[in-house]
TORKOL-4160 file (C-alpha; in steps of 0.2 Angstrom, whole numbers, padded with zeros to 4 digits, m for minus):
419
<pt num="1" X="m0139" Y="m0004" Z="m0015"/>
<pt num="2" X="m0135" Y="m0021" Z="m0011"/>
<pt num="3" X="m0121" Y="m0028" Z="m0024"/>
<pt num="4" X="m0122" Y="m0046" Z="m0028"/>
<pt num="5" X="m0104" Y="m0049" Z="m0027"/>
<pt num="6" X="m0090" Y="m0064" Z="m0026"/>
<pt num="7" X="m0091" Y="m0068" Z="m0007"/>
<pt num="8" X="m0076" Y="m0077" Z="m0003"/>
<pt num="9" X="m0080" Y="m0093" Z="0007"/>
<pt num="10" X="m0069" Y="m0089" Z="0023"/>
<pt num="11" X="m0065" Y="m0074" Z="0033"/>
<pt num="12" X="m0071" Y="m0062" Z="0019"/>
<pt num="13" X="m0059" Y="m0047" Z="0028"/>
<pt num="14" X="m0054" Y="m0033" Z="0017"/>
<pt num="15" X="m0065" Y="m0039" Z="0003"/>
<pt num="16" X="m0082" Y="m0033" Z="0013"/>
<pt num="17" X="m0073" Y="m0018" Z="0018"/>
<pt num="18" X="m0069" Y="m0015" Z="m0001"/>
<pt num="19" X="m0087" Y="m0019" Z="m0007"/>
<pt num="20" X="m0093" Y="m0008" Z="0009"/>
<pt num="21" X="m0087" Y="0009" Z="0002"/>
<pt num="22" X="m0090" Y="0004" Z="m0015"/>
<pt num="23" X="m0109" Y="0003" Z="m0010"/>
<pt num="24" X="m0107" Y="0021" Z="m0003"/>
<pt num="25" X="m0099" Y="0029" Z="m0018"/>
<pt num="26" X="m0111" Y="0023" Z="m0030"/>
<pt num="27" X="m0124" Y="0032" Z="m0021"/>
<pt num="28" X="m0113" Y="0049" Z="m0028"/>
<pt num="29" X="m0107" Y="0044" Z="m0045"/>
<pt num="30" X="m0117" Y="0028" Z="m0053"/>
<pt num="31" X="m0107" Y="0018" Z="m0063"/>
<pt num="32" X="m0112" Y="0007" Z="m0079"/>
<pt num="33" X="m0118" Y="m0010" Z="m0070"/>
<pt num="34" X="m0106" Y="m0021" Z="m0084"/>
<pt num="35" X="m0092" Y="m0011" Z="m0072"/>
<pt num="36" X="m0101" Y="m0013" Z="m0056"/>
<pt num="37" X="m0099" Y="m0033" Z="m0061"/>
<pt num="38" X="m0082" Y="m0032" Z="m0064"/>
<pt num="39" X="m0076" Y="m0023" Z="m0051"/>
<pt num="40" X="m0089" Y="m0036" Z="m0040"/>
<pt num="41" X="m0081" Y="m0053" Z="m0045"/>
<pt num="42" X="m0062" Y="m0052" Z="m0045"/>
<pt num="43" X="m0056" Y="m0059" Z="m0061"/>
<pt num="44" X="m0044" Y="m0074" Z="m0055"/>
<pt num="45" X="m0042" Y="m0081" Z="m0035"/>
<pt num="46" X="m0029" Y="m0092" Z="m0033"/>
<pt num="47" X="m0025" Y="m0104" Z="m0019"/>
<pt num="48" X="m0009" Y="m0113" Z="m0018"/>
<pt num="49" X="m0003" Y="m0126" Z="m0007"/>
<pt num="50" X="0016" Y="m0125" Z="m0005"/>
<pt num="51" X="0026" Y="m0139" Z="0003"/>
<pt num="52" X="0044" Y="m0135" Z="0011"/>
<pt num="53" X="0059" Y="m0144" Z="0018"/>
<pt num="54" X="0063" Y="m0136" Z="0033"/>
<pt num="55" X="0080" Y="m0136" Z="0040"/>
<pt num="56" X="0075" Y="m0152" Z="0053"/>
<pt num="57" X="0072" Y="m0161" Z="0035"/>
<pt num="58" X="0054" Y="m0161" Z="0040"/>
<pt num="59" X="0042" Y="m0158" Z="0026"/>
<pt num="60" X="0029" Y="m0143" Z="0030"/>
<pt num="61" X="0016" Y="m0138" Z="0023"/>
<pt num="62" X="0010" Y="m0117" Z="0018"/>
<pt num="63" X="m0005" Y="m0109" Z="0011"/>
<pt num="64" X="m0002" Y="m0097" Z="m0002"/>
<pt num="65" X="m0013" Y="m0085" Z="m0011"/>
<pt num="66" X="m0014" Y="m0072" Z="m0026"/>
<pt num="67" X="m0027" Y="m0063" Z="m0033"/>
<pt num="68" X="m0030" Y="m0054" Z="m0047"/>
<pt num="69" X="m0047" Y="m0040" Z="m0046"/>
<pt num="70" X="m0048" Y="m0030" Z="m0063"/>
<pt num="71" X="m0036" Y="m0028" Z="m0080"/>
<pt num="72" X="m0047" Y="m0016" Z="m0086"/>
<pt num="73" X="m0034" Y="m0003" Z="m0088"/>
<pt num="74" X="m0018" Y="m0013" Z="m0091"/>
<pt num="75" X="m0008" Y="m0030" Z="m0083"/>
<pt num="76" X="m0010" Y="m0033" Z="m0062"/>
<pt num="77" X="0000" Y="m0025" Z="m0052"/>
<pt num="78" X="0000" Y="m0028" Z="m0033"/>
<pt num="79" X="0012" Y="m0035" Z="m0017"/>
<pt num="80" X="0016" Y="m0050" Z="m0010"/>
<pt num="81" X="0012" Y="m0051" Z="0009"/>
<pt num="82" X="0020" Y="m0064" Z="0020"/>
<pt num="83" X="0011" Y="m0064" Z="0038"/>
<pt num="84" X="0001" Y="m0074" Z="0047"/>
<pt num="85" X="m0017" Y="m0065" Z="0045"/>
<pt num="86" X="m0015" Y="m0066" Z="0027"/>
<pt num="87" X="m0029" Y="m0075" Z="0021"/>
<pt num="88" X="m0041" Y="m0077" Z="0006"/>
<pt num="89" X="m0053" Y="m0061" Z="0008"/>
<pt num="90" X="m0040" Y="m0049" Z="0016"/>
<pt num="91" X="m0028" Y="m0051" Z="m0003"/>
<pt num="92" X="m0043" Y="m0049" Z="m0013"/>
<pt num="93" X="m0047" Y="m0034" Z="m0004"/>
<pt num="94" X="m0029" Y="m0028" Z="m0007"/>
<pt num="95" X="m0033" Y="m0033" Z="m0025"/>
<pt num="96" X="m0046" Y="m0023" Z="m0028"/>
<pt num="97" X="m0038" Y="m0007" Z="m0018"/>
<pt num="98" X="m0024" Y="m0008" Z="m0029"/>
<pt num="99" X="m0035" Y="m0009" Z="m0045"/>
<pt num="100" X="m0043" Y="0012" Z="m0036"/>
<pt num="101" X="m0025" Y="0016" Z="m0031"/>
<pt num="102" X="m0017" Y="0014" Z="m0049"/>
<pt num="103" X="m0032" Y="0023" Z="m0057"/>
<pt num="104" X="m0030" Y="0037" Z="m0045"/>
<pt num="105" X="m0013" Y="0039" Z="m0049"/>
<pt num="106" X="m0021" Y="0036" Z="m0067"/>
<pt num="107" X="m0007" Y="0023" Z="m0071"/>
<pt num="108" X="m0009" Y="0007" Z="m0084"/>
<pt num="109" X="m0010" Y="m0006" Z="m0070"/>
<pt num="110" X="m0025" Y="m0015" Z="m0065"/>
<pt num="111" X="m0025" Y="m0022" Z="m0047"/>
<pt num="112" X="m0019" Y="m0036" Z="m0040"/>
<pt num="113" X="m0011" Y="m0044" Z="m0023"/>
<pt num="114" X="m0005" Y="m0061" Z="m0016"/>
<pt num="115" X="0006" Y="m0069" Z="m0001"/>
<pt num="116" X="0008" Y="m0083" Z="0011"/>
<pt num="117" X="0001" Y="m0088" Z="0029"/>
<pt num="118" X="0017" Y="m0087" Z="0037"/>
<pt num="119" X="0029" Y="m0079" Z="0051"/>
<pt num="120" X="0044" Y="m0075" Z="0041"/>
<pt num="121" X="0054" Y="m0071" Z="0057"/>
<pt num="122" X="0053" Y="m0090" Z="0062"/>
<pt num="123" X="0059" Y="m0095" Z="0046"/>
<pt num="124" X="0080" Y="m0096" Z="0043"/>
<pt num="125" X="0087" Y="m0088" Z="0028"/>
<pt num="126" X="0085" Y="m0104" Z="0018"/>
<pt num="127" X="0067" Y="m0110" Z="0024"/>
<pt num="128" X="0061" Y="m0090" Z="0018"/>
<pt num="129" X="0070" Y="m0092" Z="0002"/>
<pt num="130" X="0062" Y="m0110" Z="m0002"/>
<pt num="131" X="0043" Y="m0104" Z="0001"/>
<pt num="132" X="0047" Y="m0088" Z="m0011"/>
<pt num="133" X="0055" Y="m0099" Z="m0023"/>
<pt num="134" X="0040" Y="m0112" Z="m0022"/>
<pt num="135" X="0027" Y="m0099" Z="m0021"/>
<pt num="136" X="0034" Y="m0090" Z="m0038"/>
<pt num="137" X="0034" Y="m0108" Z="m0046"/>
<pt num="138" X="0016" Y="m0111" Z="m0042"/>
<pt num="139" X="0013" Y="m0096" Z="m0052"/>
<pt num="140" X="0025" Y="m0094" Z="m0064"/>
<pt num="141" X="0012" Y="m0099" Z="m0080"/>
<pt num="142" X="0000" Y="m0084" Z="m0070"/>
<pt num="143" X="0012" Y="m0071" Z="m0070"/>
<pt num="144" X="0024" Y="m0061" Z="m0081"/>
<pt num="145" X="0027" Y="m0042" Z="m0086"/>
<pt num="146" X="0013" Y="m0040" Z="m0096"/>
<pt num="147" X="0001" Y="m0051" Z="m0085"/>
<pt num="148" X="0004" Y="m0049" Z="m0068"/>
<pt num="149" X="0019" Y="m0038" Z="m0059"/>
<pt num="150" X="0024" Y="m0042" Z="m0041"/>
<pt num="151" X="0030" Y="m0029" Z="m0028"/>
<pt num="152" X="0035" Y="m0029" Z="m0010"/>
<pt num="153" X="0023" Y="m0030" Z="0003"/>
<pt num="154" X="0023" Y="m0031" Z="0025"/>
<pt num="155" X="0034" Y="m0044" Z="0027"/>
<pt num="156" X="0045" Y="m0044" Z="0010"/>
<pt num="157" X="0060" Y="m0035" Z="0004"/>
<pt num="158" X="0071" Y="m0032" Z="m0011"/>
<pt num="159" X="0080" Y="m0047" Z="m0005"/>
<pt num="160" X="0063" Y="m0060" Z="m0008"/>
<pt num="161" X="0058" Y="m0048" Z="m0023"/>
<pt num="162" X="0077" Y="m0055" Z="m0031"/>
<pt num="163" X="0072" Y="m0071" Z="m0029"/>
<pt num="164" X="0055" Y="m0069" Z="m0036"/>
<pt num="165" X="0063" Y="m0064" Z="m0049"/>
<pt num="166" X="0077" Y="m0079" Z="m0052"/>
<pt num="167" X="0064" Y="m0091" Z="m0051"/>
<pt num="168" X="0052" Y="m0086" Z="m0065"/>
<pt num="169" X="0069" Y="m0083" Z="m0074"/>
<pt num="170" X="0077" Y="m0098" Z="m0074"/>
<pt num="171" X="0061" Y="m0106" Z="m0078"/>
<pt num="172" X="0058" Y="m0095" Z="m0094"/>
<pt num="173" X="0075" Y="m0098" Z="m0098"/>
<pt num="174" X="0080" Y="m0078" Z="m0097"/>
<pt num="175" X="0080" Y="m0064" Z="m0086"/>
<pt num="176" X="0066" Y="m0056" Z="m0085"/>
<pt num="177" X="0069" Y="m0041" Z="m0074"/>
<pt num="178" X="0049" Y="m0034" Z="m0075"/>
<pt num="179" X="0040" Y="m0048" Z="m0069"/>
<pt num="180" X="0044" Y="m0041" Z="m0052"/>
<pt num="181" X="0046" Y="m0021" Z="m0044"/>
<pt num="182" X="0055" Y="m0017" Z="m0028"/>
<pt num="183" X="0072" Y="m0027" Z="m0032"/>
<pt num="184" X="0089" Y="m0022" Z="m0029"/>
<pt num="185" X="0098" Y="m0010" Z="m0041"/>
<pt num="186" X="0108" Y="m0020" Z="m0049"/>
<pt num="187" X="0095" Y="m0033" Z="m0056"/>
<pt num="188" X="0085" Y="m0018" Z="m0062"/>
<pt num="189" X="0077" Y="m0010" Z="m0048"/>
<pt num="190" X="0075" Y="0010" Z="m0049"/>
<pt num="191" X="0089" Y="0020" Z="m0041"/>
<pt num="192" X="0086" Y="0033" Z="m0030"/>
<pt num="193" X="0065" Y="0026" Z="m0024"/>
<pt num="194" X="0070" Y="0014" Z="m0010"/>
<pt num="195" X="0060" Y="0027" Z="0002"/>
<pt num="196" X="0046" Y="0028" Z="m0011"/>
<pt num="197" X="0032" Y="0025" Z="0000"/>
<pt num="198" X="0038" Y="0037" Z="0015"/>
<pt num="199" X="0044" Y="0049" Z="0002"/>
<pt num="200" X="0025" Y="0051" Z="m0006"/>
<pt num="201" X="0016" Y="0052" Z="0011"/>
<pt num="202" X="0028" Y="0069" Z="0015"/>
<pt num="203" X="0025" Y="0076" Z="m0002"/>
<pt num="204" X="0007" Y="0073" Z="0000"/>
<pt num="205" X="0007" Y="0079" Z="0016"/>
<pt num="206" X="0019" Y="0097" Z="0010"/>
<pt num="207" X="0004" Y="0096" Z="m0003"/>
<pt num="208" X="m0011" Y="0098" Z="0007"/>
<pt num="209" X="m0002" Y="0108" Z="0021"/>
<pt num="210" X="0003" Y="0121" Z="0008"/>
<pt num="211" X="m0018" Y="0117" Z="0001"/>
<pt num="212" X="m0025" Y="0120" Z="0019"/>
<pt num="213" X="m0015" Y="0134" Z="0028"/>
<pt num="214" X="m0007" Y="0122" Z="0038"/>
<pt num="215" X="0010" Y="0123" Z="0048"/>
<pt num="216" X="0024" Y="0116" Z="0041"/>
<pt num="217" X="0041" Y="0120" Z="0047"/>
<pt num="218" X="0041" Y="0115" Z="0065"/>
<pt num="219" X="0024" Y="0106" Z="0065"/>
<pt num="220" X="0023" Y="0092" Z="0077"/>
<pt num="221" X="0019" Y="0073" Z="0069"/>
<pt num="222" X="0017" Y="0057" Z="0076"/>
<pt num="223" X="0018" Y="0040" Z="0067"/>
<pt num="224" X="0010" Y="0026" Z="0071"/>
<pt num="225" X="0021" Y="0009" Z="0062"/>
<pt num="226" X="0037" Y="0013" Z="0061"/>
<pt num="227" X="0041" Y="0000" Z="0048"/>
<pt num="228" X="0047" Y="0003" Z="0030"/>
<pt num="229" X="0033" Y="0017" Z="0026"/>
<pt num="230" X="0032" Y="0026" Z="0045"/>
<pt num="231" X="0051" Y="0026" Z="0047"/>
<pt num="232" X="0055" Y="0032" Z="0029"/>
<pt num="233" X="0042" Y="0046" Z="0030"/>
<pt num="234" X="0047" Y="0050" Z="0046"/>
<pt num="235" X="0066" Y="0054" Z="0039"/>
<pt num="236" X="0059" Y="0065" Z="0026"/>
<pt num="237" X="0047" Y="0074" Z="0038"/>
<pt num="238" X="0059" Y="0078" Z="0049"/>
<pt num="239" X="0071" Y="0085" Z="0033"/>
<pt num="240" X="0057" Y="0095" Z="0028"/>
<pt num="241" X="0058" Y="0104" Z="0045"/>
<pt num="242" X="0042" Y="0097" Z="0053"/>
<pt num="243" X="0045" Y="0088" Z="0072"/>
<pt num="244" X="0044" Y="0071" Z="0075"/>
<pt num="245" X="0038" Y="0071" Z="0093"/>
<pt num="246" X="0034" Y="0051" Z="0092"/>
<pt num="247" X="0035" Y="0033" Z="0082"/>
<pt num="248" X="0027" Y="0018" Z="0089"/>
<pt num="249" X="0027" Y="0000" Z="0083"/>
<pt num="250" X="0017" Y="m0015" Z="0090"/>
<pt num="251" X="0027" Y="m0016" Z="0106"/>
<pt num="252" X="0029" Y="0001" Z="0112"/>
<pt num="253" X="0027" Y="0022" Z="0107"/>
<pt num="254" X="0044" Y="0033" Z="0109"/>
<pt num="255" X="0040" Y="0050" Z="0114"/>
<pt num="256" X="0050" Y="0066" Z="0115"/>
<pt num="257" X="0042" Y="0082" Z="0117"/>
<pt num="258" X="0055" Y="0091" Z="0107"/>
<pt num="259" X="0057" Y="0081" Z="0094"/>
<pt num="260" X="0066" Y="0065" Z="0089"/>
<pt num="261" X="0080" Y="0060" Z="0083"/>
<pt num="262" X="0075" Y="0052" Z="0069"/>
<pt num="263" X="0090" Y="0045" Z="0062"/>
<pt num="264" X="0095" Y="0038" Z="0076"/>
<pt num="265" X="0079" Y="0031" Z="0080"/>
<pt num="266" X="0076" Y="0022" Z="0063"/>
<pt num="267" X="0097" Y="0014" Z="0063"/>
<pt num="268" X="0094" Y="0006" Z="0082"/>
<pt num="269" X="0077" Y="m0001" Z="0074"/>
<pt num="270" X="0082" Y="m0010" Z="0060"/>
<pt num="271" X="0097" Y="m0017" Z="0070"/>
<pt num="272" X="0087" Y="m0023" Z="0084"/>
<pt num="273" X="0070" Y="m0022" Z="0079"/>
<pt num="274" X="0065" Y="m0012" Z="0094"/>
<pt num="275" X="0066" Y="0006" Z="0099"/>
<pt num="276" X="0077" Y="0014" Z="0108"/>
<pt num="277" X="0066" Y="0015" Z="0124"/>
<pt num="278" X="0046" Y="0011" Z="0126"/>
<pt num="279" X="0039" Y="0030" Z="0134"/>
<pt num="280" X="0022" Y="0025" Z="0129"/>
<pt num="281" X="0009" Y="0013" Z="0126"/>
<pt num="282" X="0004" Y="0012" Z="0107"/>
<pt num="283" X="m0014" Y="0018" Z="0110"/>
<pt num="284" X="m0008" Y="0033" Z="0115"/>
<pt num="285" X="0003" Y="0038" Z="0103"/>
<pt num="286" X="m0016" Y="0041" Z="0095"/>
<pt num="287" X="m0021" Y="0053" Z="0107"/>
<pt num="288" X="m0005" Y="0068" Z="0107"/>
<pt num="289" X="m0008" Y="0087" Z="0102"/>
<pt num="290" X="0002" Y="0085" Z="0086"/>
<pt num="291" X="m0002" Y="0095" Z="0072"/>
<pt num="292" X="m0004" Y="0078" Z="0059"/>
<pt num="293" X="m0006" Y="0060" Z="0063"/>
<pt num="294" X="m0001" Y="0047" Z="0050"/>
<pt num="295" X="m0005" Y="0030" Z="0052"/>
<pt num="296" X="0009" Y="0018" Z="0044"/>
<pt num="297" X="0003" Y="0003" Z="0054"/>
<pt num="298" X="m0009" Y="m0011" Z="0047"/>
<pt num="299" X="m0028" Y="m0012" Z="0043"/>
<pt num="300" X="m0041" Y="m0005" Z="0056"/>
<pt num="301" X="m0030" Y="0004" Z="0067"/>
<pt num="302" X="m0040" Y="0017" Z="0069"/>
<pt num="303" X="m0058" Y="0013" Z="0073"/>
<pt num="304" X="m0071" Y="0023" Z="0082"/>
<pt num="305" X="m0067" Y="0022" Z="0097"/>
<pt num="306" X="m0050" Y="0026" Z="0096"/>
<pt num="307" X="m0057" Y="0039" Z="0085"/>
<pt num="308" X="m0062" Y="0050" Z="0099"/>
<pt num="309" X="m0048" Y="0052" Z="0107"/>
<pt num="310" X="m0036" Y="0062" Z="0091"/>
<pt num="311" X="m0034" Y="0078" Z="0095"/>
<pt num="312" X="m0021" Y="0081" Z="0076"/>
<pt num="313" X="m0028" Y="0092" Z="0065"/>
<pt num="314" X="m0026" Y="0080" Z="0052"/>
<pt num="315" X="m0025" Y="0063" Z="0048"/>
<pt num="316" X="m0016" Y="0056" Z="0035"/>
<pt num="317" X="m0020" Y="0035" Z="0032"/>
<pt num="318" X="m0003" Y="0029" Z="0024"/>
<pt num="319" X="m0008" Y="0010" Z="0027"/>
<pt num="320" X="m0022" Y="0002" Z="0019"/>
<pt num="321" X="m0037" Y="0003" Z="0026"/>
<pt num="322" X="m0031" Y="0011" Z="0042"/>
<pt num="323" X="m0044" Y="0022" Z="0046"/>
<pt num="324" X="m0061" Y="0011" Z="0049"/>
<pt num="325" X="m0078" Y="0020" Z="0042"/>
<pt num="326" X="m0084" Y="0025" Z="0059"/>
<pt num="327" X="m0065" Y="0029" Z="0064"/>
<pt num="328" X="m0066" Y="0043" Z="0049"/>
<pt num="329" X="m0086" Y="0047" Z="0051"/>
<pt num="330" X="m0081" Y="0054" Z="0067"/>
<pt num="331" X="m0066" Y="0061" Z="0063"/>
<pt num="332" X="m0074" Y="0071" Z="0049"/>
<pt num="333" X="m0088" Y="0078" Z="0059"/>
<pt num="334" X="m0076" Y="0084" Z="0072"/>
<pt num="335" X="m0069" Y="0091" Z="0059"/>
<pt num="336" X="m0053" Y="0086" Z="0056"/>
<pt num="337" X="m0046" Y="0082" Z="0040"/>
<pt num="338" X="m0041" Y="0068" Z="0032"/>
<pt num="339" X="m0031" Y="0061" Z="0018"/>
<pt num="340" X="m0036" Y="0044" Z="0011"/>
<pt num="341" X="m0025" Y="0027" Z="0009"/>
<pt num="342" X="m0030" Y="0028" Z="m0010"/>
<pt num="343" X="m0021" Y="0043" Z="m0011"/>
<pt num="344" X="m0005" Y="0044" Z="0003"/>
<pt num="345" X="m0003" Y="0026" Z="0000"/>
<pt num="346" X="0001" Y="0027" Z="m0020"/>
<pt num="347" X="0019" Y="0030" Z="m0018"/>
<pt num="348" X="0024" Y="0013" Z="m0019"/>
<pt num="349" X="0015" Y="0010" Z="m0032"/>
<pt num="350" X="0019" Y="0025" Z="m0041"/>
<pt num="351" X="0037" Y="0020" Z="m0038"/>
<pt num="352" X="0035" Y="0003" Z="m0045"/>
<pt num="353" X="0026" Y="0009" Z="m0062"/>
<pt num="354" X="0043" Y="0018" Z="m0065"/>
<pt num="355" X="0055" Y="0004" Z="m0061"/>
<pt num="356" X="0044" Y="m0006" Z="m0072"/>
<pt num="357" X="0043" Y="0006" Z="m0089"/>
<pt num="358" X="0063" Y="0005" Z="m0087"/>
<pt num="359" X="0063" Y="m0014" Z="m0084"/>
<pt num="360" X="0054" Y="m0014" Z="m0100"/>
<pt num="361" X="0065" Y="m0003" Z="m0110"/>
<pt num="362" X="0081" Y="m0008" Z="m0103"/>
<pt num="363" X="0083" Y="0010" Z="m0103"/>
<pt num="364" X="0085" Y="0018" Z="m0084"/>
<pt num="365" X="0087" Y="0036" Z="m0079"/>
<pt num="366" X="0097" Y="0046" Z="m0067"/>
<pt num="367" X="0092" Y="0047" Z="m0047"/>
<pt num="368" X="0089" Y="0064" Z="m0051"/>
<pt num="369" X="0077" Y="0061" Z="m0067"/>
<pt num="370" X="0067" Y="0048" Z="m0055"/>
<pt num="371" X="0062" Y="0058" Z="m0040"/>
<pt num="372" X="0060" Y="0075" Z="m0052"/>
<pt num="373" X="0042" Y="0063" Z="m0060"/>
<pt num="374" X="0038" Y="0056" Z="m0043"/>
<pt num="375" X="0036" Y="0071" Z="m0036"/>
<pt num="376" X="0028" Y="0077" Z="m0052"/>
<pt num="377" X="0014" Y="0064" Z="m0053"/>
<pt num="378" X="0011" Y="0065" Z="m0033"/>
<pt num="379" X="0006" Y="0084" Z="m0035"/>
<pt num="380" X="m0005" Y="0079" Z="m0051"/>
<pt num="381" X="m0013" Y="0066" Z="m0041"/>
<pt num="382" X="m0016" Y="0077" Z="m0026"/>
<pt num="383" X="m0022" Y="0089" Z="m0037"/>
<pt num="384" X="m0035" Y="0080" Z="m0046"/>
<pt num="385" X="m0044" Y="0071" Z="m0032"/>
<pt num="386" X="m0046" Y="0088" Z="m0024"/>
<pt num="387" X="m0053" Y="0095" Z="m0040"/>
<pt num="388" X="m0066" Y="0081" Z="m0040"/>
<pt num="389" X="m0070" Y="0081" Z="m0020"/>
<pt num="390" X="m0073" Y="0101" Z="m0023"/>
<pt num="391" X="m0084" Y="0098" Z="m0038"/>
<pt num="392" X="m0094" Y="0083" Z="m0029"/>
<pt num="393" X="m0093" Y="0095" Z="m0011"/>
<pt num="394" X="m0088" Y="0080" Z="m0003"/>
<pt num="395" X="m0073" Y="0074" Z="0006"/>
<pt num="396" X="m0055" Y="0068" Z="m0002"/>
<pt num="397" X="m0060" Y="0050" Z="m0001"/>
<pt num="398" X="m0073" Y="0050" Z="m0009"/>
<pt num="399" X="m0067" Y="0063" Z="m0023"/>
<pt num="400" X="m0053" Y="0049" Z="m0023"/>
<pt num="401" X="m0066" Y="0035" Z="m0025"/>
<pt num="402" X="m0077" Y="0042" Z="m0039"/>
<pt num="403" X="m0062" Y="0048" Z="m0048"/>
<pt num="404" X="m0056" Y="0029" Z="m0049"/>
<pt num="405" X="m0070" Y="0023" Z="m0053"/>
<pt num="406" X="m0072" Y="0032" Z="m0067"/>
<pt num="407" X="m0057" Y="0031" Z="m0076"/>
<pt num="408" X="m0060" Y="0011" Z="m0073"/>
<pt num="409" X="m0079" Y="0012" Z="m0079"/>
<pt num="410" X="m0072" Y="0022" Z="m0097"/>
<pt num="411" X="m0058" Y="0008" Z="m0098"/>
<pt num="412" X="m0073" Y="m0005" Z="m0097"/>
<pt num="413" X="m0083" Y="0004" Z="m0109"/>
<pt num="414" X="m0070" Y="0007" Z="m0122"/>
<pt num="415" X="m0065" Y="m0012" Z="m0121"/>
<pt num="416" X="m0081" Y="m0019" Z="m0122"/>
<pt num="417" X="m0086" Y="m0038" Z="m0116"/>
<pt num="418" X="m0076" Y="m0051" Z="m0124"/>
<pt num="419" X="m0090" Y="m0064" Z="m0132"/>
C-alpha cells in the first residue's frame, strides 16, 4: 500500500521511517482511511527562526522547530530536542512516534515533538537560556496545558524545562506549571520520577524476563548510551541484581567482565562527561555474550549489518528508533527477542502524564504513591501488547503497533470530522 502522505520538503528522516512501518502494519490490521489521513498529514509543522545575542554581542541566528502529529486522543505531548541533526522530518517523525507511544501506554496525549539546530555544549549558561527563552516565545500562542505539553529531550534538562516554563508564564501573566513536564520539584515537577525513563526500561525488562524464562539475578547486560536513559537503567539493573558488564557512549565502551561499578561509573560521567577509562570501541559493545542488550543511544544504532554481529538473547530498543527494520528482520529470524522503542521507551512519557494530572490539580502525591502507578501501568502496558502480539502470532512491535493504532482509529471515529 503506498500512503499519499505529508512529505516534508528537506531531509524527510524519521518521518519516512514512521510512514515505513505504518505501511507494514496496515497490511495486519487495516485502519478506517479518514485515520490512515490523519495519522499521514501531521496536523500543525512549525518552523521558527530565532535570533540570539551572543555573549561577543554578535546577533546569531537559529532554526527552530515543533510539530504537532494527531490530538485525536487528547492535547500534544512530546520533547524538546536541542542537537545539531534536529531538522524538520526527524521531529515530525518523533511527532508521530509519540502520538503510538501514548496510545500504547493508553494515555490522553496525542503526539507531538520540537527543538532547535543547535550544539548546546558550545553555548554559555546565558546564550542556552536566551534560545530556550526565544524559542518558548515563538510558540507561546501554540502551546499550553491543554494544547500542547513540552517535556525533556537529548539535550534538555529540568534546568531548560524551568525556563520553558517562566517564559510562557510571565507572558500569561501566571504560573502555569503544566505547559511543561520534566521540571524541578519545586516548581511542580513529580517527586521521586527523575530516573523515569531508565526506571521503565528495567521494569519492562523484569517484565519480560519473568514472561520468557529468562535469567535475572546475575544476568549479564550491556548498554549502549549512557546518557540519562542508559545510565539511569543501568543503576536500577544493577539493584535488581543483574550485572552490568559494559556502557558505552559516543567516544568509547567500558568493559568489565565482572561487572561494573555502576555508581561509580555514572558520578565520574556526569562530572566529566567521559568514562572512567575507554576498554573498547563502541561497535563492540554490540557484539558481547551478554544475556540483554539495550540500546539507549540515538536513532539507527543498530542496522543490519551491525545486526549480525549480537550475540544477547534479547534486545531491548530504549531510544527511538534504534533498531533499523533490517537490524531487527534479522535479529528476529535468528531468533532473538526483541522489545520495541514503543514500548521500553514510554517511561518518560508515562512519567510526564503523572506530573501533569498533578500540575493540573495542584494536588501531588507521595514518592511512594508515584512509583507504586508507574510500575503499575508499566506491567499493564507490557501486558497488553503481548496479549495483542499473541492474538496476531506476530511479534511485540507489531502487537505494539496495531494496538496503537487502534485505540487512535476508535478516538477518530468517535470524534468524527470537524465540517
Amino acid at each position: 500500500m503506498s500512503l499519499p502522505a505529508y512529505r516534508p520538503p528537506e531531509d524527510p528522516g524519521l518521518w519516512e521511517a514512521f510512514l515505513e512501518r505504518l505501511e507494514r502494519t496496515l497490511r495486519v490490521a487495516p485502519l478506517h482511511p479518514t485515520t490512515v489521513e490523519y495519522l499521514t498529514h501531521p496536523k500543525r509543522l512549525v518552523t521558527v527562526s530565532l535570533p540570539v545575542v551572543m555573549d561577543d554581542g554578535k546577533v546569531r541566528v537559529f532554526q527552530g522547530f515543533r510539530v504537532v502529529h494527531d490530538i485525536a486522543r487528547g492535547p500534544a505531548k512530546g520533547g524538546v530536542r536541542l542537537h545539531p541533526s534536529v531538522t524538520l522530518g526527524q521531529t515530525a517523525g518523533l511527532a508521530a512516534w509519540m502520538t503510538l507511544k501514548a496510545a500504547v501506554y493508553d494515555l490522553p496525549f496525542g503526539g507531538a515533538a520540537g527543538g532547535v539546530a543547535v550544539d548546546p555544549g558550545l553555548l554559555s549558561p546565558r546564550e542556552l537560556e536566551r534560545l530556550v527563552r526565544r524559542y518558548t516565545a515563538e510558540l507561546v500562542n501554540l502551546i499550553g496545558p491543554d494544547m500542547d505539553i513540552l517535556g525533556p529531550d537529548l539535550g534538555t534538562d529540568e534546568r531548560v524545562m524551568a525556563w520553558i516554563m517562566d517564559t510562557y508564564s510571565m507572558t500569561l501573566g501566571s504560573t502555569v506549571p503544566g505547559v511543561v513536564t520534566g521540571k524541578p520539584h519545586a516548581l511542580g515537577g513529580t517527586e521521586g520520577l527523575d530516573d523515569a525513563a531508565g526506571l521503565g526500561v528495567a521494569l519492562i525488562l523484569k517484565e519480560f524476563a519473568r514472561r520468557w524464562g529468562f535469567p535475572l539475578e546475575g544476568a549479564r547486560v550491556a548498554v549502549q548510551g549512557f546518557g540519562q536513559v542508559g545510565g539511569a537503567f543501568a543503576l536500577h539493573a544493577q539493584r535488581m541484581g543483574l550485572k552490568v558488564v559494559a556502557v558505552s557512549t559516543s567516544r568509547g565502551a567500558m568493559y568489565q567482565e565482572e561487572g561494573l561499578p555502576v555508581e561509580e561509573v555514572l558520578a565520574h560521567y556526569e562530572a566529566t562527561g567521559v568514562l572512567p577509562r575507554h576498554d573498547l570501541d563502541p561497535e563492540e559493545l554490540l557484539a558481547l555474550p551478554v544475556d540483554y542488550l539495550v540500546l539507549a543511544a540515538l536513532e539507527g544504532a543498530l542496522d543490519g549489518e551491525r545486526a549480525k554481529r549480537v550475540q544477547a538473547q534479547a534486545v531491548l530498543e530504549a531510544a527511538n528508533f534504534g533498531l533499523t527494520p533490517e537490524g531487527e528482520a534479522y535479529l528476529l529470524g535468528k531468533g532473538v527477542r526483541v522489545v520495541p522503542d514503543l514500548l521500553t521507551g514510554g517511561g518518560g512519557l508515562l512519567a510526564s502524564y503523572l506530573e501533569w494530572v498533578q500540575d493540573l490539580n495542584m494536588f501531588f502525591w507521595s514518592e511512594e504513591e508515584v512509583r507504586h502507578s508507574f510500575a503499575k501501568s508499566v506491567a499493564k502496558a507490557v501486558a497488553e501488547v503481548c496479549e495483542r502480539a499473541e492474538a496476531l502470532s506476530t511479534d511485540l512491535r507489531a502487537g505494539a503497533m496495531v494496538l496503537a493504532l487502534e485505540r487512535v482509529n476508535e478516538a477518530t471515529r468517535l470524534r468524527g470530522v470537524y465540517p
